[in-house]
PADODREN-989040 format. One line per 5 residues: their letters; for each residue y, z, x of N, C-alpha, C. Coordinates in pm, 1 decimal. Layout:
N
A) Y/Z/X/Y/Z/X/Y/Z/X  ...;
***
This chain:
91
XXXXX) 3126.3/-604.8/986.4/3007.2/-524.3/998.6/2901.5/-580.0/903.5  2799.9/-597.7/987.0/2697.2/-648.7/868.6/2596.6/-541.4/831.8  2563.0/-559.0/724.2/2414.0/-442.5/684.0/2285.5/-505.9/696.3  2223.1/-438.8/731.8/2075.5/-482.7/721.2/2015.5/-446.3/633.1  1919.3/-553.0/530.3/1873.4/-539.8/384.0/1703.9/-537.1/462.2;
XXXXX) 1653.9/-401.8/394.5/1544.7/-337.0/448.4/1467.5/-386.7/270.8  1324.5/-453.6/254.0/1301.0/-468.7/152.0/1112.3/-388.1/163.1  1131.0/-321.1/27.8/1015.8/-219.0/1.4/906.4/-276.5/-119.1  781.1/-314.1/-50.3/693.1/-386.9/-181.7/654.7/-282.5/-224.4  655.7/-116.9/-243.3/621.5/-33.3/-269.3/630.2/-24.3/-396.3;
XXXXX) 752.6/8.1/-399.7/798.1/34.3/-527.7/774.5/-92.1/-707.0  771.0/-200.5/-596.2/722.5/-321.2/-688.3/588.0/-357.0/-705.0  516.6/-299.9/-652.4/355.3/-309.1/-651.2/301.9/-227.5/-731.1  378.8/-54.7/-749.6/335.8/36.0/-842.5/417.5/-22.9/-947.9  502.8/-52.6/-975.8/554.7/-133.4/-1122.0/431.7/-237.3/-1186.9;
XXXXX) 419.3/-303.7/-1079.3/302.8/-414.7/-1150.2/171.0/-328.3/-1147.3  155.8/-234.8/-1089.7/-5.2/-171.1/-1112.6/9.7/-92.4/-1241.1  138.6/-38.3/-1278.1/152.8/13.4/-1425.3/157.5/-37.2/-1535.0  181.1/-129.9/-1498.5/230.9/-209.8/-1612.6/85.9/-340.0/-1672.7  -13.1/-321.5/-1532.9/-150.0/-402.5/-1584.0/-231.3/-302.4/-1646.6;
XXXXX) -205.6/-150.8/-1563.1/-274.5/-35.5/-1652.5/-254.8/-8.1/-1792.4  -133.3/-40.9/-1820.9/-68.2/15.2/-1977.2/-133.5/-127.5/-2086.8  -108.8/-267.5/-1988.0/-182.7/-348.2/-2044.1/-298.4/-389.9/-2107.0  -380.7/-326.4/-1998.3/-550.4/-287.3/-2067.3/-582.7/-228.9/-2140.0  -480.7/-80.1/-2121.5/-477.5/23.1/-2237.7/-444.0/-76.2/-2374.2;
XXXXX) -361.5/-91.0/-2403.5/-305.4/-151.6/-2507.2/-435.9/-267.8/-2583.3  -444.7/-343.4/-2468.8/-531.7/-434.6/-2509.3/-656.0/-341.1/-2553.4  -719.8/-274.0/-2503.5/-855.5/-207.7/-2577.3/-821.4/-130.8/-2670.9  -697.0/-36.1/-2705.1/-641.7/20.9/-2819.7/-616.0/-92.1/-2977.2  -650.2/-187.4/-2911.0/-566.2/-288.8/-3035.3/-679.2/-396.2/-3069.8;
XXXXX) -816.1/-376.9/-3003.5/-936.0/-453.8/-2977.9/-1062.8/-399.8/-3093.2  -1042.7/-458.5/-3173.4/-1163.0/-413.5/-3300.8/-1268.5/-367.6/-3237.5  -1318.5/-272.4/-3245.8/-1403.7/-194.5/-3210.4/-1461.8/-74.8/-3239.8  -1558.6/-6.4/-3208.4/-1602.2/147.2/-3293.5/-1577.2/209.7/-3181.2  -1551.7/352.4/-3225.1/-1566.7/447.9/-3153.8/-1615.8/472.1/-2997.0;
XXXXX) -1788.6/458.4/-3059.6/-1831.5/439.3/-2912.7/-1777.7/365.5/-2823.7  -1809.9/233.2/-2866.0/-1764.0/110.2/-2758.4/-1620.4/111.5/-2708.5  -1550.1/202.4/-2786.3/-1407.5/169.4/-2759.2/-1433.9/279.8/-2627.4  -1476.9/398.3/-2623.3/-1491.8/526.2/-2501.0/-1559.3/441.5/-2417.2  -1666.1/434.6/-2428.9/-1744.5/350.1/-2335.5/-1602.9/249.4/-2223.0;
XXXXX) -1553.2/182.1/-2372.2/-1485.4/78.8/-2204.5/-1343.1/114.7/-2177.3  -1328.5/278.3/-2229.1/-1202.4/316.0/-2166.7/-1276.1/391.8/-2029.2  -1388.8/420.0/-2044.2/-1463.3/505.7/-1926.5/-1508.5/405.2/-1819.9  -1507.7/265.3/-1819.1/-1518.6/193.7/-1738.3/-1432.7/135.5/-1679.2  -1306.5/154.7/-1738.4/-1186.1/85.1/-1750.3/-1138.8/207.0/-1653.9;
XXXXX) -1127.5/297.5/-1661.5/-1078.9/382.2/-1558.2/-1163.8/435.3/-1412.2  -1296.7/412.8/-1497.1/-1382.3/393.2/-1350.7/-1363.5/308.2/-1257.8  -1359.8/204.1/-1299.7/-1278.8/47.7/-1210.3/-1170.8/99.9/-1162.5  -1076.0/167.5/-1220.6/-903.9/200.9/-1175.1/-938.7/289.7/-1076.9  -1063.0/393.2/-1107.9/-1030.2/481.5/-957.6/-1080.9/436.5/-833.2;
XXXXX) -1150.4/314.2/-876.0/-1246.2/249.2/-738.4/-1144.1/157.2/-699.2  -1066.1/109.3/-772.5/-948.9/13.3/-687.3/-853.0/98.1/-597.2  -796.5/209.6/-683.5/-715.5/306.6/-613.6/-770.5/370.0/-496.1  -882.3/406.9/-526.1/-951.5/459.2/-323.0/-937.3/338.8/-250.9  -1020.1/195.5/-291.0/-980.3/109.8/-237.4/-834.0/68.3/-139.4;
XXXXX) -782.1/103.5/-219.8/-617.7/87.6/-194.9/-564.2/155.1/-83.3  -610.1/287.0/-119.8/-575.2/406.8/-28.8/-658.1/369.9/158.3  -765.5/309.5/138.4/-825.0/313.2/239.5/-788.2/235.2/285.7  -741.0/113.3/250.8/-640.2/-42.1/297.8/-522.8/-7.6/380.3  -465.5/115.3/244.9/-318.3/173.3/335.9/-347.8/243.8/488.6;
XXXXX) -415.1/323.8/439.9/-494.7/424.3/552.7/-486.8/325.6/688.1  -587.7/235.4/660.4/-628.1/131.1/798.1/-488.9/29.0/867.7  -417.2/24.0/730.5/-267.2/-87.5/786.0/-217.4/45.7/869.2  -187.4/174.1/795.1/-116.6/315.2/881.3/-125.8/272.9/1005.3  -285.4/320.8/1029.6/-389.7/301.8/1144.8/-310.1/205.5/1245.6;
XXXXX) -351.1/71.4/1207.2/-322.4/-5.2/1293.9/-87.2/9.4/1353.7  -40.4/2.3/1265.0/81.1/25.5/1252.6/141.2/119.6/1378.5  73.7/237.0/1361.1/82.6/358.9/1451.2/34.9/287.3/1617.7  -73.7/234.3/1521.2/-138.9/175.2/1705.3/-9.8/72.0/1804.5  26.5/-37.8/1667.5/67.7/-136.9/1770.4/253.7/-62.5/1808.4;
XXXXX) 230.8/25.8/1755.9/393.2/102.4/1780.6/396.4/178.5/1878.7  242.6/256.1/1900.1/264.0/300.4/2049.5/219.5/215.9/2171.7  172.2/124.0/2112.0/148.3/14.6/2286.5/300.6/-48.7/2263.6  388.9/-73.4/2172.9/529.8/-124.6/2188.3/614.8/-44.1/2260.0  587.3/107.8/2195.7/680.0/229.3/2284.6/635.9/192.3/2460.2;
XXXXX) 514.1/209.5/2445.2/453.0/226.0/2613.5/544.8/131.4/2694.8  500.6/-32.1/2647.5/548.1/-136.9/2711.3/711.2/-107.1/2761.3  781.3/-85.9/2650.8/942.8/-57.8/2644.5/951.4/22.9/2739.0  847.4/156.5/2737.7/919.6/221.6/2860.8/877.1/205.1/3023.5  748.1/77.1/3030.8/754.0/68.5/3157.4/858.4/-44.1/3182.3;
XXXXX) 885.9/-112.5/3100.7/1034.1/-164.2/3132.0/1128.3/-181.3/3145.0  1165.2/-55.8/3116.3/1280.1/33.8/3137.2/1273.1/81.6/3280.8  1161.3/160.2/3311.6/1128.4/195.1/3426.3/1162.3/112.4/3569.3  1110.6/-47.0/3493.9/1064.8/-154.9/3608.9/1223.5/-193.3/3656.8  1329.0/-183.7/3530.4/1434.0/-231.6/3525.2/1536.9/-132.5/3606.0;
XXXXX) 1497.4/6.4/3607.0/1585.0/113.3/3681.2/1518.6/114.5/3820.3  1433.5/52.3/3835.8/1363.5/49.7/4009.9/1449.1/-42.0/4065.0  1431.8/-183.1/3983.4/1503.2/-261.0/4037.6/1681.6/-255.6/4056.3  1723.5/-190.0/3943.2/1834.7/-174.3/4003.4/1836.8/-84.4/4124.4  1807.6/40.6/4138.8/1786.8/108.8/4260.8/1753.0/55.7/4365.5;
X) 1704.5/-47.6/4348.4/1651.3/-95.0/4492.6/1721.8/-223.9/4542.7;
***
């Protein structure tokens, strides 16, 4: 019996998106700087993060999109050939 190895970039994509987030953090926590400037580019620094993350979301959104699409013209096809295939035997 063999298994089939199903592989998920999910889970490895949010590892590396945490781990560049904690990075920046770190890096501007550890970056000589005052006060201000240090808020300032944690407030840009997360402004950027939420414009990548919608980004992201809307990427997923549209792959969904398409995904859903080419799965129901695959269903369709399958079942007129199923169809084509029970005519022909019948006949």
């Amino acid at each position: 019996m063999t298994e089939s190895k199903t592989s998920s970039y999910g889970p490895t994509l949010l590892t590396f998106l945490a781990g560049a987030a904690v990075g920046a953090v770190v890096v501007a926590l550890t970056t000589p700087k005052t006060g201000p400037e240090l808020r300032g580019n944690l407030k840009d620094l997360a402004a950027r993060a939420k414009c990548k993350a919608g980004a992201l979301a809307d990427e997923a959104g549209d792959t969904w999109d398409d995904l859903k699409g080419r799965t129901t013209l695959a269903a369709n096809d399958l079942k007129r050939g199923v169809a084509d295939a029970a005519s022909d035997l019948r006949g």
